[in-house]
C-alpha positions as CSV (number, residue, x, y, z in Angstrom):
1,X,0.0,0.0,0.0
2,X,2.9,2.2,0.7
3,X,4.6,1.3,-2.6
4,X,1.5,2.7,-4.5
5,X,1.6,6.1,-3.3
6,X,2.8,8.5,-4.9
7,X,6.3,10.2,-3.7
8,X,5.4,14.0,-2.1
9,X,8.1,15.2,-4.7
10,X,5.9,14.4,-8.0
11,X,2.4,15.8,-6.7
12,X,1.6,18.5,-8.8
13,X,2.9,22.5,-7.4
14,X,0.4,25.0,-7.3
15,X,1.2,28.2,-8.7
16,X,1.9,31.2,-5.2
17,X,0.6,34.3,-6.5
18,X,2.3,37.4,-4.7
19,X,1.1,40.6,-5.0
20,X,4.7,41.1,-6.6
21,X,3.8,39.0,-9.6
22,X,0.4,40.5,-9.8
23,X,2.1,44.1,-9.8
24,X,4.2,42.7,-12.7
25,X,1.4,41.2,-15.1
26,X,-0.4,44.8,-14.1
27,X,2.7,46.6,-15.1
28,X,2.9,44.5,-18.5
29,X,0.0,44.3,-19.9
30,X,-1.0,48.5,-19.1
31,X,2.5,49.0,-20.9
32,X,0.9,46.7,-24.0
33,X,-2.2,49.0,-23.7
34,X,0.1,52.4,-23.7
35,X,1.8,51.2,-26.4
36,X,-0.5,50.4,-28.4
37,X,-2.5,53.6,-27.1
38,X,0.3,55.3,-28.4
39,X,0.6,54.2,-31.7
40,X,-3.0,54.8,-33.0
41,X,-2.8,58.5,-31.6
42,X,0.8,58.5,-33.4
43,X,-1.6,57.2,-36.5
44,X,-3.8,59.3,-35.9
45,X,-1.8,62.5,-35.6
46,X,0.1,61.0,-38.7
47,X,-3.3,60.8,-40.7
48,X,-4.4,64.6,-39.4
49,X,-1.6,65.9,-41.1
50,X,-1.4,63.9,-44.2
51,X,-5.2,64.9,-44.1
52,X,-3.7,69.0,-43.7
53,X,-1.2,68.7,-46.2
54,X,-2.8,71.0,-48.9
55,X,-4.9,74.3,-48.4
56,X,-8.3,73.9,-50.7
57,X,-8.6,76.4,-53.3
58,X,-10.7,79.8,-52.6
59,X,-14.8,79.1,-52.9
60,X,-16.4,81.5,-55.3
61,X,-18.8,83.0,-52.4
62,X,-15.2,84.0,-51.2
63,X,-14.1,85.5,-54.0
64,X,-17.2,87.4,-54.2
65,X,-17.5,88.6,-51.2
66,X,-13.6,90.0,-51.2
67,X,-14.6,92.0,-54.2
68,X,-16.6,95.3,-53.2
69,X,-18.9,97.6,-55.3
70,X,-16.7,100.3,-57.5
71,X,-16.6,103.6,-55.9
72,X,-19.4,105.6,-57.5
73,X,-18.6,108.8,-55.6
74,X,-15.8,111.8,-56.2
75,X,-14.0,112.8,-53.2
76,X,-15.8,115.9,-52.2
77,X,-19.3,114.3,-52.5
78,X,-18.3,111.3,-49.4
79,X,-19.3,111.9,-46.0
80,X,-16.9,109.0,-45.3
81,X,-13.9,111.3,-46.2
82,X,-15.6,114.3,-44.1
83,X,-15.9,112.4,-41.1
84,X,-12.4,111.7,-41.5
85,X,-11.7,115.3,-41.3
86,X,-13.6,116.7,-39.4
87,X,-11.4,117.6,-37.0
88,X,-9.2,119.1,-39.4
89,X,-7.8,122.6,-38.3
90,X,-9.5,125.3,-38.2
91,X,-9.5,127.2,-41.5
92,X,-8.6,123.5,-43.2
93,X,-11.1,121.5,-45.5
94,X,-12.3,118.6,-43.9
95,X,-12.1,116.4,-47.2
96,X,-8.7,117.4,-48.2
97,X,-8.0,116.6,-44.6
98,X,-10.1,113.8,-44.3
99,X,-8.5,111.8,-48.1
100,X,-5.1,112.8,-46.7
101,X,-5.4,111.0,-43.8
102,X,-7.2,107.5,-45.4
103,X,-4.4,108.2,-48.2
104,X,-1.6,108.0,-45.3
105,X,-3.1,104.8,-43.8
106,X,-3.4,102.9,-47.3
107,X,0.3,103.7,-47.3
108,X,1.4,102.5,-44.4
109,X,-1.0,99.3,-43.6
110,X,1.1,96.6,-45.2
111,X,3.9,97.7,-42.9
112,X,1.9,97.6,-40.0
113,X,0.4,94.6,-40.9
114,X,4.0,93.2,-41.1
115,X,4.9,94.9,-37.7
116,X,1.5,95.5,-35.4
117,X,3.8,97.1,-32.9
118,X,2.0,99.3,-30.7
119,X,3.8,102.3,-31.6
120,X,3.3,101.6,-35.4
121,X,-0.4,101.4,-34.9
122,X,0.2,104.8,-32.7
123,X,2.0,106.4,-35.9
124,X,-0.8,104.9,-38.3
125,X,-4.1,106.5,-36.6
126,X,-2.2,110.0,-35.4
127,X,-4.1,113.5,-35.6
128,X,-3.4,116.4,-36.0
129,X,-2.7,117.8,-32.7
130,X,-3.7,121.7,-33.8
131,X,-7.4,119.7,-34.6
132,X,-10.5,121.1,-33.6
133,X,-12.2,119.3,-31.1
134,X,-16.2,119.5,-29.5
135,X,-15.3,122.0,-26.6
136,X,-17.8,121.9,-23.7
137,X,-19.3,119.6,-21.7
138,X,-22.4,117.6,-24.1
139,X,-23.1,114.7,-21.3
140,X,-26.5,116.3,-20.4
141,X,-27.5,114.9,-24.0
142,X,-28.2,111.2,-23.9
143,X,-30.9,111.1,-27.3
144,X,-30.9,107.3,-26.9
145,X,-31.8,106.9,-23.1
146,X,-33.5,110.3,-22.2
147,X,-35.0,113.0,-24.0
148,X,-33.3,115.6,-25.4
149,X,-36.4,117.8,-26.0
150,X,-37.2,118.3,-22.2
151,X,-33.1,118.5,-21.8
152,X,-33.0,121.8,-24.1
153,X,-35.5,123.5,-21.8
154,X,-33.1,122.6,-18.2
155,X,-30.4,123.7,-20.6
156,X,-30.6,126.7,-23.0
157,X,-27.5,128.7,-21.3
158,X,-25.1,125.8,-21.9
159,X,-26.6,124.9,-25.6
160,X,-26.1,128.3,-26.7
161,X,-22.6,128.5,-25.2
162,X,-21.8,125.2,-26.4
163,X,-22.7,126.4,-30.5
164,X,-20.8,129.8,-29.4
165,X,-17.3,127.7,-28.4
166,X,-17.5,125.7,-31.1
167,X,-19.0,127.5,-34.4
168,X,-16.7,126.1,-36.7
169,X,-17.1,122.8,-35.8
170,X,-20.8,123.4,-36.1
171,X,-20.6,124.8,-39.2
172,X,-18.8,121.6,-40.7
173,X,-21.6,119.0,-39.5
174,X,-24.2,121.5,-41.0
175,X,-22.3,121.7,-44.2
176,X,-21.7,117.8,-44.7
177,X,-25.6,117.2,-44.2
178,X,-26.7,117.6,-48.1
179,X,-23.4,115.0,-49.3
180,X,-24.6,112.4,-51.6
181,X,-23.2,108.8,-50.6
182,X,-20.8,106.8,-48.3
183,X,-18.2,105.2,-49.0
184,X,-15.5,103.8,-46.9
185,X,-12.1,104.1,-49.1
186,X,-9.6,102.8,-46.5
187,X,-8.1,99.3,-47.0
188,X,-10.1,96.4,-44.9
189,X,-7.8,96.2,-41.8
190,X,-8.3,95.6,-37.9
191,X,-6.5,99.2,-37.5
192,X,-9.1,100.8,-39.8
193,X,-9.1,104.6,-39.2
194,X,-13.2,105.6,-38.0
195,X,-14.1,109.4,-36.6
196,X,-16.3,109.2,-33.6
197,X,-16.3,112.9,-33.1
198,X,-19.6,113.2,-35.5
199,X,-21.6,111.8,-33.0
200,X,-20.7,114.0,-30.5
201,X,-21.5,116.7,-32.5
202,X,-24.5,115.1,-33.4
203,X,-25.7,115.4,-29.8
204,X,-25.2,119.0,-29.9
205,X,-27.1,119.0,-33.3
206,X,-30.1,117.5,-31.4
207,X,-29.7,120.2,-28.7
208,X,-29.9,122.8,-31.1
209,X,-32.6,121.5,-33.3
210,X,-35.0,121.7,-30.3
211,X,-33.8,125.2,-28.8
212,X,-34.4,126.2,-32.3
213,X,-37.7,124.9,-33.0
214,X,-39.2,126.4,-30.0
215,X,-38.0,129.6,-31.9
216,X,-40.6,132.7,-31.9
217,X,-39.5,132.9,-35.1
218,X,-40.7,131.2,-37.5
219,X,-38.3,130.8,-40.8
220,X,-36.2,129.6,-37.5
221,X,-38.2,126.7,-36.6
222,X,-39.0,125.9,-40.1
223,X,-34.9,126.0,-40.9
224,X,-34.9,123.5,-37.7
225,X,-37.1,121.2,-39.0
226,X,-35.4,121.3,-42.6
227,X,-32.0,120.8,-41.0
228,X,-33.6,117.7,-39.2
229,X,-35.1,115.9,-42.1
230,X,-31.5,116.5,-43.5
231,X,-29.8,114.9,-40.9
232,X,-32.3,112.4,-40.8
233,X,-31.3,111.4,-45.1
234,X,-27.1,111.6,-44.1
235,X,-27.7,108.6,-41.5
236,X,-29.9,106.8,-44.0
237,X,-27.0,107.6,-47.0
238,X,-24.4,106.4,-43.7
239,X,-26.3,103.1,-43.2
240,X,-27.1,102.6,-46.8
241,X,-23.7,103.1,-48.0
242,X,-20.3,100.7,-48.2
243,X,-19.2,100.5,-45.0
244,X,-18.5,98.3,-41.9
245,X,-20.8,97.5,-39.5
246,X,-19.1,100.2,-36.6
247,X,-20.2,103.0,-39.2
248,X,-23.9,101.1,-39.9
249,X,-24.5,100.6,-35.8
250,X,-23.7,104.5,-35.2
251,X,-25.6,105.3,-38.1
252,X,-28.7,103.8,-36.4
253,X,-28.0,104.6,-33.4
254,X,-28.1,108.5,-34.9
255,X,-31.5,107.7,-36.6
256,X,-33.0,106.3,-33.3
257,X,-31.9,109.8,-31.6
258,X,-33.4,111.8,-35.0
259,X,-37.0,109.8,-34.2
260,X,-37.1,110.2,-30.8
261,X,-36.2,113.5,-30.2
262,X,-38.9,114.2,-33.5
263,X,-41.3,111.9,-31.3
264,X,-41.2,114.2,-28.5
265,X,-41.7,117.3,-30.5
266,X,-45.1,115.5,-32.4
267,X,-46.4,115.0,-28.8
268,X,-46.0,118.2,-27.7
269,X,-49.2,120.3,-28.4
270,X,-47.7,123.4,-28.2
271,X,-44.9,122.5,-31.2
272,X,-46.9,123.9,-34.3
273,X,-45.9,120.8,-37.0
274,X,-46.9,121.2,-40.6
275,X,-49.2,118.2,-41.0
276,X,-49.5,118.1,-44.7
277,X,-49.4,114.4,-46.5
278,X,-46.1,115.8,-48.0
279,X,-44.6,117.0,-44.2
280,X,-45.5,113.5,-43.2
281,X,-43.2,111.9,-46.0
282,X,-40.5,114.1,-45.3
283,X,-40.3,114.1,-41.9
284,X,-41.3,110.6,-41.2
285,X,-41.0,108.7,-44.6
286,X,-42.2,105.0,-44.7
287,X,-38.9,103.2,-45.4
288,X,-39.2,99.8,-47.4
289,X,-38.3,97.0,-45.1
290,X,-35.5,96.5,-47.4
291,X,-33.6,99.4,-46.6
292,X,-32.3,98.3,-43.6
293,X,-30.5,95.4,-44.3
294,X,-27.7,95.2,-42.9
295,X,-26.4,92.5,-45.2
296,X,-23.8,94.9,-46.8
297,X,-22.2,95.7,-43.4
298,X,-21.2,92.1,-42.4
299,X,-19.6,91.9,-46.0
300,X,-17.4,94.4,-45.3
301,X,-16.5,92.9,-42.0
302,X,-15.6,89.7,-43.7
303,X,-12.9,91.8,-46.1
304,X,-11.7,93.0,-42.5
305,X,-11.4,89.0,-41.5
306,X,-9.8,88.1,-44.4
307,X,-7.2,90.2,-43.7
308,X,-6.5,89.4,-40.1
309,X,-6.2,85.7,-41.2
310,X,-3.8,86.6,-43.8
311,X,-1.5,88.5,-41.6
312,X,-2.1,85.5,-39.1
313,X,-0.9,83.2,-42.0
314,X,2.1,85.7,-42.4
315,X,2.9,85.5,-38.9
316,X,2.8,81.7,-38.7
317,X,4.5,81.2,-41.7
318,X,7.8,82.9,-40.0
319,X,7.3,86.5,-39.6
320,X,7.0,87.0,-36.6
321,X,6.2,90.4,-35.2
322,X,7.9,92.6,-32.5
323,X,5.6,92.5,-29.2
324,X,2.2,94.6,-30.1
325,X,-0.5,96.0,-27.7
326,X,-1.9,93.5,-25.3
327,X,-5.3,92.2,-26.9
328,X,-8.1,89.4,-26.1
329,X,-10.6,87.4,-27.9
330,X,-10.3,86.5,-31.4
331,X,-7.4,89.2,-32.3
332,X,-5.4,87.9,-29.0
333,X,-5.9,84.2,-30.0
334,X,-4.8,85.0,-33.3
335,X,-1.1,86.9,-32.0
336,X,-0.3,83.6,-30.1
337,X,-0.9,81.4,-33.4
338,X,2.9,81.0,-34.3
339,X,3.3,77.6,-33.9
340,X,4.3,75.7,-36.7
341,X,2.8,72.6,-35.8
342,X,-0.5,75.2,-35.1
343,X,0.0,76.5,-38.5
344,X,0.4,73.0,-40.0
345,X,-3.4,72.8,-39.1
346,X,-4.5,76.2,-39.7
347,X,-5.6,76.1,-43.7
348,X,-6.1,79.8,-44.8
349,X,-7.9,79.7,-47.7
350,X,-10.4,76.6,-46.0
351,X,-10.7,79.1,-43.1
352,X,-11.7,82.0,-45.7
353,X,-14.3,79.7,-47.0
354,X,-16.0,78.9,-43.7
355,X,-16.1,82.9,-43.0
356,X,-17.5,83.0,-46.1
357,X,-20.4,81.1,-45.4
358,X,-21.1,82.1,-42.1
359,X,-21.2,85.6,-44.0
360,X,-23.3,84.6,-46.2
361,X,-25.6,82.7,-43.7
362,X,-25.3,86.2,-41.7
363,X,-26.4,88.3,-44.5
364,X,-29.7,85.9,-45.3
365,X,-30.9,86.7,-41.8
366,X,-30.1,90.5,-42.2
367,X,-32.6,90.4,-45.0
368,X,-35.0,88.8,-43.1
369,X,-34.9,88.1,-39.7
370,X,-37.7,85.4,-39.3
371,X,-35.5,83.1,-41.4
372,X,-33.7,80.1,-38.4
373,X,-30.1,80.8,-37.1
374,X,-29.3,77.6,-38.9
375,X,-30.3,78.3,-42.5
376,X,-27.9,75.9,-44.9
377,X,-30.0,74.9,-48.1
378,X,-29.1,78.2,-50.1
379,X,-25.4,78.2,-48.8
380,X,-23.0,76.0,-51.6
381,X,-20.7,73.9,-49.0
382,X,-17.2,74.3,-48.9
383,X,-14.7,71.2,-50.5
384,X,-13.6,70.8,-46.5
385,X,-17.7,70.2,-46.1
386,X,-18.1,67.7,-49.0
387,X,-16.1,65.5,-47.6
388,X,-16.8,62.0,-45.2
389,X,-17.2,63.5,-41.4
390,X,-14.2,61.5,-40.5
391,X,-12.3,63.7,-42.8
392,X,-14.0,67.2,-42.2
393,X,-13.4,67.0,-38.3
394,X,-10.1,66.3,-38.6
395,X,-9.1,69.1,-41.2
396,X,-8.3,72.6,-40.1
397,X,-9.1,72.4,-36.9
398,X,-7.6,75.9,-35.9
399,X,-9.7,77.4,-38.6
400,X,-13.0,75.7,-37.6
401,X,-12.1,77.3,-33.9
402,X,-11.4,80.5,-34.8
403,X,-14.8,80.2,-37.2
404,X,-16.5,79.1,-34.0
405,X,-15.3,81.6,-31.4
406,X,-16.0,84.9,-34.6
407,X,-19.7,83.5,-35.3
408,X,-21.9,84.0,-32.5
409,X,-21.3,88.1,-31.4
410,X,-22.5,89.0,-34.7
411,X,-26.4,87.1,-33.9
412,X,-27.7,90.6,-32.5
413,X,-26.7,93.6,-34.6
414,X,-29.6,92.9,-37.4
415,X,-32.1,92.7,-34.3
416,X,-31.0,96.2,-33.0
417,X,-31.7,97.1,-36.7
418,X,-34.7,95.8,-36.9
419,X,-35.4,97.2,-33.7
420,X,-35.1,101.0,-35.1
421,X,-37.1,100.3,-38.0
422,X,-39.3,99.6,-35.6
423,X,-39.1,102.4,-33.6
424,X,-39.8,104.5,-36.9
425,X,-42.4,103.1,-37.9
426,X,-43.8,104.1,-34.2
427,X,-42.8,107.5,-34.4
428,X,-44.7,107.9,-38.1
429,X,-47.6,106.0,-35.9
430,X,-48.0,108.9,-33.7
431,X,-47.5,111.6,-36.2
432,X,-51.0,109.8,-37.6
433,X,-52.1,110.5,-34.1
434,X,-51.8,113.8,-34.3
435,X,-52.7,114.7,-38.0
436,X,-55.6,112.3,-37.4
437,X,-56.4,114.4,-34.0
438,X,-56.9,110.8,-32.4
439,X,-57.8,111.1,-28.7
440,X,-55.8,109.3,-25.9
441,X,-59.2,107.0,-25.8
442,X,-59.4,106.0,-29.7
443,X,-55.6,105.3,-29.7
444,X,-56.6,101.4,-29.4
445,X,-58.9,101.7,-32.0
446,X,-56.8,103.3,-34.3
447,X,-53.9,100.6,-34.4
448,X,-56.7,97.5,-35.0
449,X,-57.5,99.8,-37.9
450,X,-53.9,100.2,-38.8
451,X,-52.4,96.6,-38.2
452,X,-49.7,98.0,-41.2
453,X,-48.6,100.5,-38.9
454,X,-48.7,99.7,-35.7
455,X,-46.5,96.4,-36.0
456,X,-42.8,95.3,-35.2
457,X,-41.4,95.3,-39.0
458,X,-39.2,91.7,-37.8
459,X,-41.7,89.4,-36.5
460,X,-45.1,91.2,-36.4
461,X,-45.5,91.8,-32.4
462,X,-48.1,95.0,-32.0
463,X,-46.9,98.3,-30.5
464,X,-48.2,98.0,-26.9
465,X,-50.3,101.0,-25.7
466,X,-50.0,102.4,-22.1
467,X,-53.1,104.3,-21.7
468,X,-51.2,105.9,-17.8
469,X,-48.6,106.9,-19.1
470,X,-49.8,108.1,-23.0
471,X,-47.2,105.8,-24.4
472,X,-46.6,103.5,-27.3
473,X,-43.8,101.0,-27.4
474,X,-42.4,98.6,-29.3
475,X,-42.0,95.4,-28.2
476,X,-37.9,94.9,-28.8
477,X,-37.2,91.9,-30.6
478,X,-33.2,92.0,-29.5
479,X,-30.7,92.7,-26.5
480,X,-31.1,95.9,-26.1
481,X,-28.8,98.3,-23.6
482,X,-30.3,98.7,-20.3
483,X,-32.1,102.5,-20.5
484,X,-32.3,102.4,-24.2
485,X,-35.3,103.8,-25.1
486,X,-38.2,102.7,-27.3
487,X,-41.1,104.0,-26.2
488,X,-42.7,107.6,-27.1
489,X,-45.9,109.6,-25.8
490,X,-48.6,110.5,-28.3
491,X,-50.1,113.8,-28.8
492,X,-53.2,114.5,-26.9
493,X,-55.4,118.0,-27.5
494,X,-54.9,120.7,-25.4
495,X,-57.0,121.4,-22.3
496,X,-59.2,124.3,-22.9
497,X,-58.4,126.6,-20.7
498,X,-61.0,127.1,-17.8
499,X,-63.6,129.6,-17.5
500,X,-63.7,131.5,-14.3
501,X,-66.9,131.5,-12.5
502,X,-69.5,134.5,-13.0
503,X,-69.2,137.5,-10.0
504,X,-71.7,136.9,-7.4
505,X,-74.2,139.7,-8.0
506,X,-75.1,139.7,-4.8
């Protein structure tokens, strides 16, 4: 029995497992997974960039859009180059001075664009130090948050001082008012030279139109009202003209001021208005809902794009500029794109085409704002689009950022637009009131009888009527400011004035 056991030595040995050899086969196989982790990102990253090795060529929307209208308009007929010099010294022609300075900057924008040194964009945008400028203090006229008509009567010492100090300056808005067109002739560029001092002496403008139409006089208050309607056709030649969307915002903004400070004046019963059908198109003419697109605007921006991503091609390339002025956002993103391995994935002319269509997708809504954010099916799609979504998410992926972070700030400026047609059509509204002699209780009334009237030009939304306060308002249809102001009172008929009781005959 003994003989048929088996001896201890051949029994079978069980494998020990110590948390040394389990640390081991832990260790091996996660470096077999790193490994092999690590070669399909390498094959990846090797597939982005055979994927990024060419550029595709320029889309024809591109093209287009890179191409702006001729120039219809001579020198001394464009408000653009009188804005530019309107600060011109005294005694000095503001379009000489104004085509002087865009001629400078032409010159010297390709060396700036080389070398955006802070002290080169200094030396591009310099004035004239010996330049007029508004002298006096114009803060008590806000036209887009309070009104200016009940301002001039707190404020007729300082008005008249105000056009005393600065009667030259004056002078030059007044003169500019009957110029023809718009037209901005300085080359697309981030450092594009724009004046803001016209709207501050448009605020002063405002203050003198109504001292001046509460004139005693009355070739004065007619002259007012003449000047007004004038000012009124510069902002629409401004916002109608080729130019960038800072000129087209201030343009509106300047026609909200026009219609609200007119607003006030229509609701005031003691303002004698001509209230002819032929007053009523002058002073508040029916514009066509087409005139305030501001499709042309974000073109212009997108010749200002184009050539920020060219000099961001430039820079990445290898010419690298000297330290400029500190910046954020898109522009500072852009500075910090000199990576060649960045630039290796930064295609321009693919980027150009996905401006392009945002542009273009920008511009549809402009026209007409009911159409969705998302709008595709009139938009040709770019060669990057075409292809398999394997291929399109990994090719030019710096350019499909910088697309993403430059799209959505734009979503609002056609609103505000909208907005102030709005707001015009009110003000025409309540010059009907008045004409009409329409009574504070007939006001509801009028606008069901008026639907065409008395309705948001975007989506349709009816003017609200605040019978406490004798207001009408329009129902905003973007992010407006806080303050901004978009409601107006109506005109209402004098009291007659009370007759004293008989003497007591007693």
């Amino acid at each position: 029995m003994l003989g048929s056991l088996m001896p201890f030595s051949d029994l079978p040995v069980q494998p020990v497992f110590t948390p040394w050899r389990m640390l081991g086969r832990v260790l091996k196989w996660s470096g077999i997974a790193a490994l092999g982790l690590t070669a399909f990102v390498c094959a990846l990253l090797a597939a982005a960039f055979l994927i990024n090795a060419d550029d595709e060529p320029l889309s024809l929307q591109a093209r287009a859009l890179l191409s702006p209208p001729p120039n219809p308009y001579r020198p001394e007929d464009n408000i653009y180059l009188a804005f530019q010099g309107l600060d011109a010294p005294a005694g000095t022609s503001v379009i000489t001075a104004g085509a002087a300075r865009i001629e400078r900057y032409n010159r010297s924008i390709e060396a700036v664009m080389q070398d955006p040194s802070a002290a080169s964009v200094r030396r591009l945008n310099a004035t004239d130090p010996r330049g007029l400028q508004l002298t006096g203090d114009v803060s008590f006229v806000q036209p887009l948050n309070a009104s200016v008509w009940q301002a001039a009567t707190r404020h007729q010492p300082e008005i008249r001082k105000l056009l005393a100090d600065n009667r030259e300056l004056y002078q030059r808005y007044l003169d500019l008012l009957p110029l023809p067109g718009y037209y901005e002739t300085a080359r697309p560029s981030m450092y594009a030279p724009y004046s803001f001092l016209p709207s501050q002496v448009h605020k002063l403008f405002l203050a003198a139109i109504a001292l001046h139409v509460r004139s005693q006089f009355a070739h004065e208050r007619a002259r007012a009202l003449a000047d007004l309607e004038l000012d009124a056709r510069l902002w629409r030649t401004v916002f109608n003209g080729e130019g960038g969307l800072v000129s087209k915002m201030v343009a509106a903004a300047s026609l909200q001021a026009d219609d609200l400070l007119l607003a006030d004046m229509i609701a005031d019963p003691e303002v004698a208005l001509p209230l002819t059908e032929e007053d009523l198109n002058a002073l508040v003419p029916a514009f066509d809902p087409a005139s305030w697109d501001l499709g042309g605007a974000f073109a212009a921006e997108f010749r200002v794009s184009s050539s920020l991503l060219r000099q961001t091609a430039q820079l990445a390339a290898g010419a690298v500029a000297r330290e400029g002025p500190a910046q954020s956002g898109l522009r500072g993103w852009l500075r910090r794109l000199n990576s060649r391995i960045e630039a290796h994935f930064f295609k321009l002319n693919a980027t150009e085409n996905l401006f392009a269509r945002q542009t273009a997708r920008r511009m549809l809504i402009a026209r007409d704002p009911t159409r969705p954010k998302t709008t595709n099916s009139e938009l040709p799609a770019s060669l990057s689009e075409a292809r398999a979504w394997p291929v399109r998410l990994c090719y030019n992926p710096v350019g499909r950022i910088l697309a993403a972070i430059a799209d959505p700030p734009y979503d609002n400026y056609p609103l505000r637009v909208w907005d102030v047609a709005a707001l015009q059509r009110l003000v025409r509204l309540g010059y009907e009131i008045r004409r009409e002699r329409i009574g504070p209780i007939a006001v509801p009334s009028f606008l069901e009888q008026h639907p065409d009237w008395s309705t948001h030009p975007a989506d349709g939304r009816p003017f609200l009527w605040d019978s406490v306060k004798g207001e009408l308002r329009v129902q905003t249809v973007a992010r407006q400011q806080p303050g901004r102001r978009f409601a107006v009172p109506v005109w209402k008929p004098s009291a007659p004035p009370s007759l004293a009781p008989p003497d007591d005959p007693r």
